[in-house]
C-alpha positions in Angstrom: 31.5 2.9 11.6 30.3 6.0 9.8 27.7 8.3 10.9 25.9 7.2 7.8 26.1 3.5 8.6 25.1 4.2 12.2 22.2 6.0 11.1 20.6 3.2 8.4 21.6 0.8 11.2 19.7 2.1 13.4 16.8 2.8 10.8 16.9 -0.8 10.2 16.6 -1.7 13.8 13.3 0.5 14.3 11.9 -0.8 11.1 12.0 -4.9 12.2 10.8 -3.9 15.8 7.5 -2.1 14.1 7.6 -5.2 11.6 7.6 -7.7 14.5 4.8 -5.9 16.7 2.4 -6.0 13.9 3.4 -9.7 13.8 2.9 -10.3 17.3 -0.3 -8.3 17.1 -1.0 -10.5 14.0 -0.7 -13.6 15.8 -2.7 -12.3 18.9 -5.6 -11.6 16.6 -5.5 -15.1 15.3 -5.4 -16.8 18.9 -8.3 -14.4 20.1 -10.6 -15.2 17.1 -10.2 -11.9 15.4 -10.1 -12.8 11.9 -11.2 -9.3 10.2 -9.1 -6.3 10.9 -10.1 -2.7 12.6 -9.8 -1.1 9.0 -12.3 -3.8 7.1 -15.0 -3.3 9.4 -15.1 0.3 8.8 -15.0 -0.1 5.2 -18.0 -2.5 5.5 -20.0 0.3 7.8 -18.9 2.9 5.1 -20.2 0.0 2.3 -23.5 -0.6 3.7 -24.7 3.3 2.7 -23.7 2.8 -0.6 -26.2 1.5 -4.0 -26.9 -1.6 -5.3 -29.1 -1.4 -8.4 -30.0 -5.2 -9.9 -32.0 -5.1 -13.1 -32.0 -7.9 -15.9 -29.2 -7.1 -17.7 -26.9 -5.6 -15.4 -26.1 -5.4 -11.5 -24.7 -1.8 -10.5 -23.0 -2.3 -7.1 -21.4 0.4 -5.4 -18.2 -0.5 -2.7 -15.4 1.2 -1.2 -12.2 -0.5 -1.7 -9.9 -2.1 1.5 -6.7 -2.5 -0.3 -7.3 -6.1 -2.6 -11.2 -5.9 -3.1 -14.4 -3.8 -3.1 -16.8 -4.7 -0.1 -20.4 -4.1 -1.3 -23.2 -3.0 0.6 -24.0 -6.2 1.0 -20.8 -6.8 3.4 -19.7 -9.1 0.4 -16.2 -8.9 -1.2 -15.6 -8.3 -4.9 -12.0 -8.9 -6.0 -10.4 -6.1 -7.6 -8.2 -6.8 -10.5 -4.8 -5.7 -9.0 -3.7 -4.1 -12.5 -6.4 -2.4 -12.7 -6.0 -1.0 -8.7 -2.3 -0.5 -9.4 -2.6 1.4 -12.9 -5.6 3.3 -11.1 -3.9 3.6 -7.9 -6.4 3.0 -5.7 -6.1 3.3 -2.2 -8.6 2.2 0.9 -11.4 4.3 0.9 -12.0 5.3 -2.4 -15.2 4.6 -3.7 -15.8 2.2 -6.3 -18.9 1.0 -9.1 -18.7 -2.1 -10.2 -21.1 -3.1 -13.2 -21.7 -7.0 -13.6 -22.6 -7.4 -17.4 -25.2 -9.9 -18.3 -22.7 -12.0 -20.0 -20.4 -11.9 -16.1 -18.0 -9.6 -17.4 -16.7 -6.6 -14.2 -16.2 -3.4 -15.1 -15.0 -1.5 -12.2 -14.8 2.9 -12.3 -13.5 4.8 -9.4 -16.5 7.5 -8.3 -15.5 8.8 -5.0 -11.5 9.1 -4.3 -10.6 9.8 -0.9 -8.6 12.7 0.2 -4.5 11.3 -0.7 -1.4 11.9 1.1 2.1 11.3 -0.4 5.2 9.6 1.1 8.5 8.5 0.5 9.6 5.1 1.6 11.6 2.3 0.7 10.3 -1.1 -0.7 10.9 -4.5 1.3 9.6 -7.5 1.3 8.5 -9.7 4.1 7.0 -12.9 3.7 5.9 -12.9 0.5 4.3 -9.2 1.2 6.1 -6.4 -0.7 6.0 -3.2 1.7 6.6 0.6 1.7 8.5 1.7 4.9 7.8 5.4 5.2 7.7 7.8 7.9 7.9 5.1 11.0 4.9 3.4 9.3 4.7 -0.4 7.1 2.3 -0.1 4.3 1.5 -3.0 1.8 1.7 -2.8 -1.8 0.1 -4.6 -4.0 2.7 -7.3 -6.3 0.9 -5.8 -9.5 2.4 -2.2 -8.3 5.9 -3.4 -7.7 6.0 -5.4 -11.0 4.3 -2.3 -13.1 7.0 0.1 -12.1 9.6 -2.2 -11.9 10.5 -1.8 -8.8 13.3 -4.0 -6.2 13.8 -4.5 -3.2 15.6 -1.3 -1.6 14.0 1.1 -4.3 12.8 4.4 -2.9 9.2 5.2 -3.8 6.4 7.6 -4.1 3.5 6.0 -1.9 0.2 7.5 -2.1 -1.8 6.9 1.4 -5.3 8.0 3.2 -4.9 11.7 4.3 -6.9 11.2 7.1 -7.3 7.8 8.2 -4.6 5.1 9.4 -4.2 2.5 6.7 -2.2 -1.0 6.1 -2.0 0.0 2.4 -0.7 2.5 0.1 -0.4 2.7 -3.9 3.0 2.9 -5.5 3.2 6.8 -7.3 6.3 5.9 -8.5 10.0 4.8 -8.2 12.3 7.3 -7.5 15.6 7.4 -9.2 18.9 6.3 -8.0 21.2 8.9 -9.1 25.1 8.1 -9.6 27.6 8.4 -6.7 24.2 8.3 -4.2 25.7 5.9 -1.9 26.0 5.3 1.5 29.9 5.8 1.0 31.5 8.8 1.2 35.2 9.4 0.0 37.1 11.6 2.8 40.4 12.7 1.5 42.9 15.4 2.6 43.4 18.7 0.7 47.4 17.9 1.9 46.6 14.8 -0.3 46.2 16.2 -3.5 49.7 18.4 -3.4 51.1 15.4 -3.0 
């Protein structure tokens, strides 16, 4: 087996083990009665500071984004359409207004982006949940991202995550390239060969 083998072997290996702790930790929520996750309460705390202006016409409510929706100050959820968080990419944190026309129409506008890191990962997919692993980390994408870049399974991406927080998901940047030859398999031949 090639070093090379070896090496995504082993890659592959670490990345199920992390994959089935959060599982386990998953299900260990469930069974204790944990429903909501460490990261939405915080985004609800950070919400609850935030505006909510109501007048005839209009409702002006400002959120901060947890990955899927926008939780109000309110504590209440706000779905996010996941085009526009993909095309926008949004990532938790960031600060969003949402304006609620008098005819229902949403109309969200990003006011307060958190401080971004980028990583490189690769894209999977695990029940039903397309992921980014990158730097010993699982990070969820949203399906909008995947299908908006045209991304597969196996793809390496650009992943654009909280600088300074842990977080379960990241925006797709991009899809990086596969350029020709770049394989796992590398050709060994003898010099000797050649001259013969």
């Amino acid at each position: 087996m090639s070093f090379a083998s070896k090496l995504a072997l082993v890659k592959e290996m670490l990345e199920s083990a992390v994959s089935n702790t959060r599982s386990a930790q998953r299900i260990i929520n469930d069974l204790a009665g944990d429903s909501g996750s460490a990261d939405s309460k915080k985004y609800e705390e950070d919400a609850r500071s935030l505006n909510m202006d109501i007048d005839e016409e209009t409702k002006i409510i400002e959120g901060v984004f947890d990955g899927q929706n926008m939780i109000g100050p309110n504590g209440k959820n706000y779905p996010v359409p996941a085009n526009y968080a993909s095309k926008s990419k949004l990532i938790p944190g960031d600060v969003l207004k949402l304006t609620i026309s008098g005819d229902g129409h949403f109309i969200y506008k990003q006011i307060g982006p958190i401080e971004r890191n980028k990583i490189v990962g690769v894209l999977t997919k695990e029940d039903g949940q397309f992921k980014v692993l990158g730097e010993g980390k699982v990070f969820k994408v949203l399906l909008a991202s995947v299908t908006y870049f045209k991304a597969d399974v196996g793809d390496e991406v650009t992943l654009v995550v909280p600088a300074h927080e842990e977080s379960e998901w990241g925006a797709i940047e991009n899809v990086i390239p596969k350029v020709e030859g770049d394989d796992d398999h590398e050709e060994e031949y003898d010099d000797d060969d050649e001259n013969n």
